[in-house]
FIVO-74261 format. One line per field, with one value per residue: residue number from 1; chain; x negated, y, z of N, C-alpha, C, O in turn. Coordinates in steps of 0.001 Angstrom, whole numbers, m for minus. Example, Ala and Ser with C-alpha at 12.3 -4.5 7.8 and 13.67 -1.06 7.14 Angstrom:
2
num: c(1; 2)
cadena: c(A; A)
npx: c(m13190; m12850)
npy: c(m5690; m2250)
npz: c(7800; 7080)
capx: c(m12300; m13670)
capy: c(m4500; m1060)
capz: c(7800; 7140)
cpx: c(m13200; m12900)
cpy: c(m3300; 30)
cpz: c(7800; 7870)
opx: c(m14236; m13409)
opy: c(m3319; 1138)
opz: c(8465; 8039)
***
This chain:
128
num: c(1; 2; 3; 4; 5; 6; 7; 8; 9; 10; 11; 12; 13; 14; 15; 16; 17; 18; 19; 20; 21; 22; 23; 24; 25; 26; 27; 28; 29; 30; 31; 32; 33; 34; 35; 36; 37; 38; 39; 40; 41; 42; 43; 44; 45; 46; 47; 48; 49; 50; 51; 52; 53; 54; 55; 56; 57; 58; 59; 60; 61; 62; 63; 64; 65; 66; 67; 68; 69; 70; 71; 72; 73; 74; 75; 76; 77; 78; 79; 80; 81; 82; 83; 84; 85; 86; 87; 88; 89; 90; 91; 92; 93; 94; 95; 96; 97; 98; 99; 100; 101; 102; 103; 104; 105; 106; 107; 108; 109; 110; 111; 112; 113; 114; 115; 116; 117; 118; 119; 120; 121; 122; 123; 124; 125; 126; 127; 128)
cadena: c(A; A; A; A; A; A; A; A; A; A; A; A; A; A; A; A; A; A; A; A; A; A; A; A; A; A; A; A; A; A; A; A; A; A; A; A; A; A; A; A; A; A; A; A; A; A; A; A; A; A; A; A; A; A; A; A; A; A; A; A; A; A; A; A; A; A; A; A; A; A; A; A; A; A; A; A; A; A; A; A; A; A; A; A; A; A; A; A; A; A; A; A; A; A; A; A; A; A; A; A; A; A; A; A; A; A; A; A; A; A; A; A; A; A; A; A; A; A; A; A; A; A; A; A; A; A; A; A)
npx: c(107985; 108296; 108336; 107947; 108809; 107030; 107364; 105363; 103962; 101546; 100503; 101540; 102527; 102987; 103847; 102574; 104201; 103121; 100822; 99281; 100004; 97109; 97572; 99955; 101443; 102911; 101825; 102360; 103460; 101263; 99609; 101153; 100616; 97861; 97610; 98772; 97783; 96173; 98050; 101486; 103348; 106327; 107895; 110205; 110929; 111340; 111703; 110215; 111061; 109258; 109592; 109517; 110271; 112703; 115502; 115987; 113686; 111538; 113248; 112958; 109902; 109561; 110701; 109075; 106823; 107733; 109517; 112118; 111367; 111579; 114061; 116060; 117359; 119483; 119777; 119782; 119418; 117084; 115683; 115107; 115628; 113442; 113063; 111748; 109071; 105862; 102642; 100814; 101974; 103099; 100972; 100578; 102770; 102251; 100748; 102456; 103053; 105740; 106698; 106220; 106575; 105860; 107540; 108246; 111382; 112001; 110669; 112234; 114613; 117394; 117625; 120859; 121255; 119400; 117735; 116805; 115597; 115548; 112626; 111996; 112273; 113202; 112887; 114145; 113550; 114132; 112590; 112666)
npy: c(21878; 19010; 15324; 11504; 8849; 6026; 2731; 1049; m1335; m1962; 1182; 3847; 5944; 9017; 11162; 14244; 16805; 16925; 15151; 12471; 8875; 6721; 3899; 3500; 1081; m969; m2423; m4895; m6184; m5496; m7486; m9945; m9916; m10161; m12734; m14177; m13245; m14800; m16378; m16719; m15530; m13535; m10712; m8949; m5583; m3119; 476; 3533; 6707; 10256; 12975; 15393; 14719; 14314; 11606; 11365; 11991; 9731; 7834; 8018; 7827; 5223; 3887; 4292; 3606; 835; m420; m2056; m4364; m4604; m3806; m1652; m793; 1343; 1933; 3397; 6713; 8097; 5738; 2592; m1019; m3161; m6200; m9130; m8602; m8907; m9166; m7730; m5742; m4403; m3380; m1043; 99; 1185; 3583; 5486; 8784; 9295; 7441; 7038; 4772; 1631; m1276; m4563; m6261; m8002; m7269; m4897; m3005; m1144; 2182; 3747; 6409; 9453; 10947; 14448; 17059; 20462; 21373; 18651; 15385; 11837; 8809; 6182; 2817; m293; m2946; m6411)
npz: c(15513; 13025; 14129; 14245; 15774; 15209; 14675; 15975; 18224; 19257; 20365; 20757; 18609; 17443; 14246; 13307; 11630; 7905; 8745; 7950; 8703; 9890; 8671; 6751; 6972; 9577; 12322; 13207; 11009; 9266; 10632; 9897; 7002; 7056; 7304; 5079; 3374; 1193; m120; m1846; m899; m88; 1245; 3364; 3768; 5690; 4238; 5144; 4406; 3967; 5874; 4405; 1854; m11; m374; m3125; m4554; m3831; m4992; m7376; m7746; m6836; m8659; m11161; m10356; m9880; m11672; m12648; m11328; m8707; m6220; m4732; m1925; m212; 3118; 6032; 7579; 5495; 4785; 3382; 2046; 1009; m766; m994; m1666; m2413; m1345; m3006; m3918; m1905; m739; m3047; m3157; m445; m1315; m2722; m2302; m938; 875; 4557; 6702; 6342; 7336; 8794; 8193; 9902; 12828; 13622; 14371; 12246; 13060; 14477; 13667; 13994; 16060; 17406; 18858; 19032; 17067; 16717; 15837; 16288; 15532; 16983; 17524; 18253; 18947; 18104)
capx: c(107197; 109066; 107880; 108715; 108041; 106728; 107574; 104295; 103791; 99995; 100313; 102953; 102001; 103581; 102621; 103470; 104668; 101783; 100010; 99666; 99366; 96187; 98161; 101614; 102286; 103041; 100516; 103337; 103187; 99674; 99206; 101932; 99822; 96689; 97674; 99462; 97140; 95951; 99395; 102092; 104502; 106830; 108125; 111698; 110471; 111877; 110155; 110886; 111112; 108569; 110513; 109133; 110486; 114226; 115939; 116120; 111928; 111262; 113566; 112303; 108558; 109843; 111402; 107621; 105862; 107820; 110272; 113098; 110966; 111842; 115244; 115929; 118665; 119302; 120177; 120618; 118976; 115682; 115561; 115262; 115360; 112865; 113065; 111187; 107851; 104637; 101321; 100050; 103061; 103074; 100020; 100763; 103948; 101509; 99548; 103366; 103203; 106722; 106199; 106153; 106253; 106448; 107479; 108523; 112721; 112072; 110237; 112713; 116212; 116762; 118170; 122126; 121070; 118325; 118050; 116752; 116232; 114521; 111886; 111040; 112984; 111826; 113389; 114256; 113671; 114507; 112342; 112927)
capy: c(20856; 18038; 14386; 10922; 7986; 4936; 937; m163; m2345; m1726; 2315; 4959; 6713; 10332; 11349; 15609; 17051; 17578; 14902; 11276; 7994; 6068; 2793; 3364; m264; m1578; m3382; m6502; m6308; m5969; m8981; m10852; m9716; m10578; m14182; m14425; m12954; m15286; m16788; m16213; m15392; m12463; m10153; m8285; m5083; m1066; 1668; 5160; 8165; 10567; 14127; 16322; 14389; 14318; 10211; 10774; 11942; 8674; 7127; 8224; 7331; 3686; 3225; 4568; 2298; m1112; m169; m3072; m5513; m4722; m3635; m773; m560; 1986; 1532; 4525; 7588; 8253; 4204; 1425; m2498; m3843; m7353; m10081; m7819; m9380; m8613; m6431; m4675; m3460; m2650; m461; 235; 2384; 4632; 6333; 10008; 9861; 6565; 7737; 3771; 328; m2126; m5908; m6103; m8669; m6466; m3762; m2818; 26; 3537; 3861; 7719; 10114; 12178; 15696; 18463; 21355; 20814; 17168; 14312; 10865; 7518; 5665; 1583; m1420; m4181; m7811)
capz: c(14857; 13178; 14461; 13738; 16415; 14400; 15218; 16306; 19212; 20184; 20514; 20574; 17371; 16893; 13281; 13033; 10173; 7499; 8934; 7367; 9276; 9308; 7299; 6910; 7326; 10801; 13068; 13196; 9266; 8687; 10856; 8835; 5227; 6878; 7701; 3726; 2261; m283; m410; m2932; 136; m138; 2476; 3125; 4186; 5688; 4589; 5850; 3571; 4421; 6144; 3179; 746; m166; m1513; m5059; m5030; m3347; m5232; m8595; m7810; m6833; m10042; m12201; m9720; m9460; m13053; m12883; m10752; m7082; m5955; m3426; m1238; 860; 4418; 6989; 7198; 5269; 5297; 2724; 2517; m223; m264; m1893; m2201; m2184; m755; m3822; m4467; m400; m511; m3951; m2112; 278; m1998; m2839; m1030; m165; 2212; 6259; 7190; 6048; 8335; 8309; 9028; 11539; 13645; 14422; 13939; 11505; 14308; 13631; 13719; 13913; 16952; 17224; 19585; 18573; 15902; 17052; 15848; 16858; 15272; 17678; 17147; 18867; 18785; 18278)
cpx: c(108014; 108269; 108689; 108191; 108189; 106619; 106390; 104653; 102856; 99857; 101627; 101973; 103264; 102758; 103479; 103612; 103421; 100636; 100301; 98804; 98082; 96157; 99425; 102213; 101497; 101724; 101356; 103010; 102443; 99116; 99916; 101063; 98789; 96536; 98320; 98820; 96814; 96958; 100357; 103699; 105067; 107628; 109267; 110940; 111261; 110977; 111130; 110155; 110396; 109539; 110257; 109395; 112086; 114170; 115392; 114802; 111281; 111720; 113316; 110754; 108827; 109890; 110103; 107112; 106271; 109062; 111322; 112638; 111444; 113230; 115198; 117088; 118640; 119992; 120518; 119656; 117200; 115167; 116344; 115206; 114888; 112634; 112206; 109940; 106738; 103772; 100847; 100811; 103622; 101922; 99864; 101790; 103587; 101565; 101018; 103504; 104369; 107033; 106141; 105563; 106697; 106752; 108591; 110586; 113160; 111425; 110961; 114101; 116613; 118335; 119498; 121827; 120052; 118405; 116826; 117065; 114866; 113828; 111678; 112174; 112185; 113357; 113502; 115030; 113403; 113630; 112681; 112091)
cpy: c(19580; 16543; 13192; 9974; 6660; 3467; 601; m554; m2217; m700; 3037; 5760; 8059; 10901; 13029; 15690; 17346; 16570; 12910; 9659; 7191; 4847; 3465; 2103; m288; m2186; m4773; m6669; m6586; m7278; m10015; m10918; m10092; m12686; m14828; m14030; m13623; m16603; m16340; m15783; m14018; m11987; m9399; m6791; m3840; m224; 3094; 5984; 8806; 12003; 15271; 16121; 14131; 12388; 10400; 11094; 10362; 7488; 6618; 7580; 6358; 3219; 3487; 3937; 798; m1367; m1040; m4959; m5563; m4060; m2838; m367; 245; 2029; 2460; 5698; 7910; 6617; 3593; 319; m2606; m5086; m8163; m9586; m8861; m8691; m7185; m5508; m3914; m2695; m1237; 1036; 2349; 3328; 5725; 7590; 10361; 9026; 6667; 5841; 2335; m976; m3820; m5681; m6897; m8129; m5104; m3271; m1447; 1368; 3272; 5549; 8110; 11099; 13071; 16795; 19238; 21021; 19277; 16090; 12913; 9825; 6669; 3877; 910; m2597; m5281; m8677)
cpz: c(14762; 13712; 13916; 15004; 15473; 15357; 15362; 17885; 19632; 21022; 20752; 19810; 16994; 15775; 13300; 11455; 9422; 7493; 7997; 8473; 8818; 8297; 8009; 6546; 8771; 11303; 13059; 11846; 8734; 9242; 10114; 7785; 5533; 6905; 6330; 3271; 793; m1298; m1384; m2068; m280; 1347; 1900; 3968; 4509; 5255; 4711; 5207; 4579; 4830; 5415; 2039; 779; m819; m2605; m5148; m4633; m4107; m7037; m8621; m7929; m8246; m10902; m11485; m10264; m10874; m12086; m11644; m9123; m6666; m4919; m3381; 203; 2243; 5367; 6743; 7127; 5592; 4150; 2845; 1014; 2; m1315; m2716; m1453; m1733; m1379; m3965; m2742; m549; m1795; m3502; m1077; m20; m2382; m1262; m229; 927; 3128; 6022; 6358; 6808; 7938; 9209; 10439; 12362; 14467; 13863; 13235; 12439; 13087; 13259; 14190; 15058; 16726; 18218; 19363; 17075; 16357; 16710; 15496; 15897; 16181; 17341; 17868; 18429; 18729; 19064)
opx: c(108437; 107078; 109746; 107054; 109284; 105987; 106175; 105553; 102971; 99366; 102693; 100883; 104275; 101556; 104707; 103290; 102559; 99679; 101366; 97634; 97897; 95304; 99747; 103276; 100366; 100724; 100683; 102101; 102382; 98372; 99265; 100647; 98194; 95658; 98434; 98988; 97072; 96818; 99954; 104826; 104260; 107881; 109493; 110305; 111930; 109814; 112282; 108932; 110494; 110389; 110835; 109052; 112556; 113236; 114451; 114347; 110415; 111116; 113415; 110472; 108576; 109220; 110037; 106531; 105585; 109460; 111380; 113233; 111610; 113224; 114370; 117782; 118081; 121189; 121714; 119060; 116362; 114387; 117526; 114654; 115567; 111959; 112058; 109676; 106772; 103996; 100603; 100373; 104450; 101914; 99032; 101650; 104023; 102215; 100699; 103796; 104419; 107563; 105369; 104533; 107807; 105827; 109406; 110906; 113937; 111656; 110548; 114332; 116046; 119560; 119524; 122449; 119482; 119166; 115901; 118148; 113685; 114436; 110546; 113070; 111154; 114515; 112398; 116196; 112352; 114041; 113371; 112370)
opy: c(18997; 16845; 13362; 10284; 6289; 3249; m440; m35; m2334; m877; 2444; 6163; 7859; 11152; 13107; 14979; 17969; 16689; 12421; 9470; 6967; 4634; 3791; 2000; 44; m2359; m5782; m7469; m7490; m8032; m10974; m12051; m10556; m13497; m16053; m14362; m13190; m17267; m15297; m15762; m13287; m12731; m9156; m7137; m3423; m86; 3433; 6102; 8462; 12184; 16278; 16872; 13691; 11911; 9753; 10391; 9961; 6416; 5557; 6832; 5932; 2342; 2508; 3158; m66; m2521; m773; m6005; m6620; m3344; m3117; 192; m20; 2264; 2419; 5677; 7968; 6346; 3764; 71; m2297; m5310; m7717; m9873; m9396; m7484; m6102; m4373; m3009; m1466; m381; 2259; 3499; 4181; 6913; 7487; 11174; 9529; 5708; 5541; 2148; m1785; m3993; m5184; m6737; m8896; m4491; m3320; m488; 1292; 2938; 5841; 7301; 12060; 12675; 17329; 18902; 20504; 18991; 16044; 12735; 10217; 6124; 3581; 1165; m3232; m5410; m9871)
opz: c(15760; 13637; 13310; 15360; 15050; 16391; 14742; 18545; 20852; 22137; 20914; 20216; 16319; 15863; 13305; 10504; 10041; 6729; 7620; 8805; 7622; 7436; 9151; 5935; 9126; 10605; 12848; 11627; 7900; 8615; 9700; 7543; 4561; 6613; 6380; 2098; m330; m2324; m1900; m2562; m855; 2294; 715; 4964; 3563; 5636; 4439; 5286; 5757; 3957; 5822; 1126; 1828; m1462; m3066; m6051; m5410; m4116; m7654; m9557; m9056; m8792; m11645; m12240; m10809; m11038; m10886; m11382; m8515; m7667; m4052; m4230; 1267; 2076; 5655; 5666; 8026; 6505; 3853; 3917; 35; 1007; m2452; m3884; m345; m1647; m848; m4153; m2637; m488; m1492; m3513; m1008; 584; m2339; m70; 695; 1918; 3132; 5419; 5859; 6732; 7031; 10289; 11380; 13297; 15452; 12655; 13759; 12343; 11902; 12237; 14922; 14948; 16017; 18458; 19448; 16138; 15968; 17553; 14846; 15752; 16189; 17081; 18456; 17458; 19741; 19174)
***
């Protein structure tokens, strides 16, 4: 059974394969968006490819979601930096099936590598 361990801070959240988190944005994050909300603030954000989905499917949806408006740069494995996204366009952001997590970059340092033993590989992230 593959696994992923997810950057929150409240819980230790293991999501299995198959299964989909309750938000796939952060608890640090969502408190950031709830406190901007009706702000015109933008956010630099990671989001983590879901383990059923290959780059270029992820990277194709992006581009029919956000066309020419948002920029995606990819960073280490199964891991992007979207920067200069707003509220609506995270929360849009979401609703894409290939998504695992979205999390704020000041919140956690993005794993130099992916470990793995057996079926279970966990992400392993460093808080700030």
């Amino acid at each position: 059974m593959e696994t992923f361990q997810l950057p929150v801070l409240t819980k230790e959240e293991v999501i299995e394969k198959g299964e989909e988190p309750e938000s796939k944005i952060t608890y640090l994050l969502r408190e950031e968006l709830e406190l901007n909300q009706g702000k015109e603030n933008t956010f630099d954000v990671e989001v983590l490819v879901h383990f059923n989905y290959i780059d270029e499917e992820f990277e194709q949806a992006f581009k029919e979601w956000f066309g020419d408006v948002l920029e995606l740069t990819k960073r280490k494995y199964k891991s992007y930096l979207v920067e200069n996204i707003n509220y609506k366009q995270i929360i849009q952001l979401e609703q894409l099936k290939e998504v695992l997590v979205i999390a704020s970059i000041h919140n956690y340092l993005v794993p130099d590598q992916v470990t793995g033993t057996g079926d279970e590989i966990l992400f392993h992230l460093q808080h700030l």
